[in-house]
GULUMMAR-818300 format. One record per residue (C-alpha): residue number from 1; x, y, z. Coordinates in nm, 2 decimals. Layout:
// residues N
+-----+--------+--------+--------+
:  nr :      x :      y :      z :
+-----+--------+--------+--------+
: NUM :      X :      Y :      Z :
...
+-----+--------+--------+--------+
This chain:
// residues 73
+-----+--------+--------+--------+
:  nr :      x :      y :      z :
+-----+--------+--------+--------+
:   1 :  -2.24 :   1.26 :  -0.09 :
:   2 :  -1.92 :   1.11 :  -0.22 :
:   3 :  -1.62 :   0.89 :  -0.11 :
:   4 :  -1.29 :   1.05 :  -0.09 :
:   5 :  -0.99 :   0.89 :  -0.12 :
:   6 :  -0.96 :   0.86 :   0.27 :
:   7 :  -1.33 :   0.67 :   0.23 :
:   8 :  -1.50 :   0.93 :   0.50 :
:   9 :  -1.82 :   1.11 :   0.30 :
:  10 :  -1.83 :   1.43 :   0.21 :
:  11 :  -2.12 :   1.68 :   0.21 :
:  12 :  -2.14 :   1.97 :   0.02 :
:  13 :  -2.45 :   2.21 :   0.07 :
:  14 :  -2.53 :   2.35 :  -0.25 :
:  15 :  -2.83 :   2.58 :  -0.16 :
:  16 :  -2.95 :   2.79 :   0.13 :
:  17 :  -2.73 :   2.88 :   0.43 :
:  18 :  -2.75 :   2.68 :   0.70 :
:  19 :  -2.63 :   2.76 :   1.03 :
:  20 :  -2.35 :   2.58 :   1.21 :
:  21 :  -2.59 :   2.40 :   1.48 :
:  22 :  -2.77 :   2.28 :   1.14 :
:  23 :  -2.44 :   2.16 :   1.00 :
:  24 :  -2.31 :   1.98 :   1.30 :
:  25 :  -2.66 :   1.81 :   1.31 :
:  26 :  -2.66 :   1.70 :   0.97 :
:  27 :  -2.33 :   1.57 :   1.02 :
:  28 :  -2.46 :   1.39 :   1.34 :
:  29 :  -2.73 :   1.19 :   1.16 :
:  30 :  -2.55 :   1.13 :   0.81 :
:  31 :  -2.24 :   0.97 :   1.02 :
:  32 :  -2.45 :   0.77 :   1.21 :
:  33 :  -2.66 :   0.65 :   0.95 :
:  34 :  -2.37 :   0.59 :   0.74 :
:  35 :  -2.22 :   0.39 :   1.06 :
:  36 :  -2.46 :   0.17 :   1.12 :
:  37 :  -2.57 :   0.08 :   0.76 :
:  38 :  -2.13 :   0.03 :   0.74 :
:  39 :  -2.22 :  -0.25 :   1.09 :
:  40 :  -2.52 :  -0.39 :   0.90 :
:  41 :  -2.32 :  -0.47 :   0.54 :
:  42 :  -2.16 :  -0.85 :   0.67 :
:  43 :  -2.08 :  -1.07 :   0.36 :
:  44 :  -2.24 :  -1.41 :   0.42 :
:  45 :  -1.99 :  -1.72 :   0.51 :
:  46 :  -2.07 :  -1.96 :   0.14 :
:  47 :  -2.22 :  -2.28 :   0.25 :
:  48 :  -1.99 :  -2.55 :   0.09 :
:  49 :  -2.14 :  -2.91 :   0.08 :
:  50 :  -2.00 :  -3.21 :   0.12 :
:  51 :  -2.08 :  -3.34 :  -0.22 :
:  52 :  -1.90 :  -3.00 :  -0.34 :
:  53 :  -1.62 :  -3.06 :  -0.06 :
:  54 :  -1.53 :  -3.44 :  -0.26 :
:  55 :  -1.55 :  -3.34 :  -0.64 :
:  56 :  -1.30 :  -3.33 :  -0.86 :
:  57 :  -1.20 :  -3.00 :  -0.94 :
:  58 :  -1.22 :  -2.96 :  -1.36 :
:  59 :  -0.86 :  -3.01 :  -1.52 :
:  60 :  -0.71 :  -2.66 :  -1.66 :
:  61 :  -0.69 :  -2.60 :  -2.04 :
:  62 :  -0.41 :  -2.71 :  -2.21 :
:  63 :  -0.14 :  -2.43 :  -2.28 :
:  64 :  -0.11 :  -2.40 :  -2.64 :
:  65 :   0.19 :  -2.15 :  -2.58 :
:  66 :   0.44 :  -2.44 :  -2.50 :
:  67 :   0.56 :  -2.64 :  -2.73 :
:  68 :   0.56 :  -3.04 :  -2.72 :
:  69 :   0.69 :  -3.37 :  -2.84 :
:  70 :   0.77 :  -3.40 :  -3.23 :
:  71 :   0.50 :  -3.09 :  -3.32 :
:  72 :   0.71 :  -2.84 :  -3.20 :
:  73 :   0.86 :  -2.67 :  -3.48 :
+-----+--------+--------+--------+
């Protein structure tokens, strides 16, 4: 099974012949299945604190790119 580029799975049967009422319920429980594993994946809300809420946040680096006062050459 594989994700297209319209994100529905695709099946391919690659031995055997099955008939369509075998397709159609191999279909019926792979969707499902895929469905409710799809419901079940919730990402978790982070729990911030409120010692994490009041710090500082760390400076950024200084840009070495610009130059500045008398050693810019």
């Amino acid at each position: 099974m594989s994700l297209q580029n319209d994100d529905r799975p695709a099946l391919e049967i690659t031995r055997g012949t099955a008939t369509e009422e075998e397709l159609a319920a191999l279909i019926a429980v792979v969707s499902d299945a895929y469905a409710a594993e799809e419901s079940n994946a919730v990402a978790e809300e982070p729990v911030v604190s409120a010692w994490t809420r009041t710090q500082r946040s760390l400076r950024k680096p200084l840009r070495r790119d610009i130059p500045w006062g008398r050693f810019a050459r």
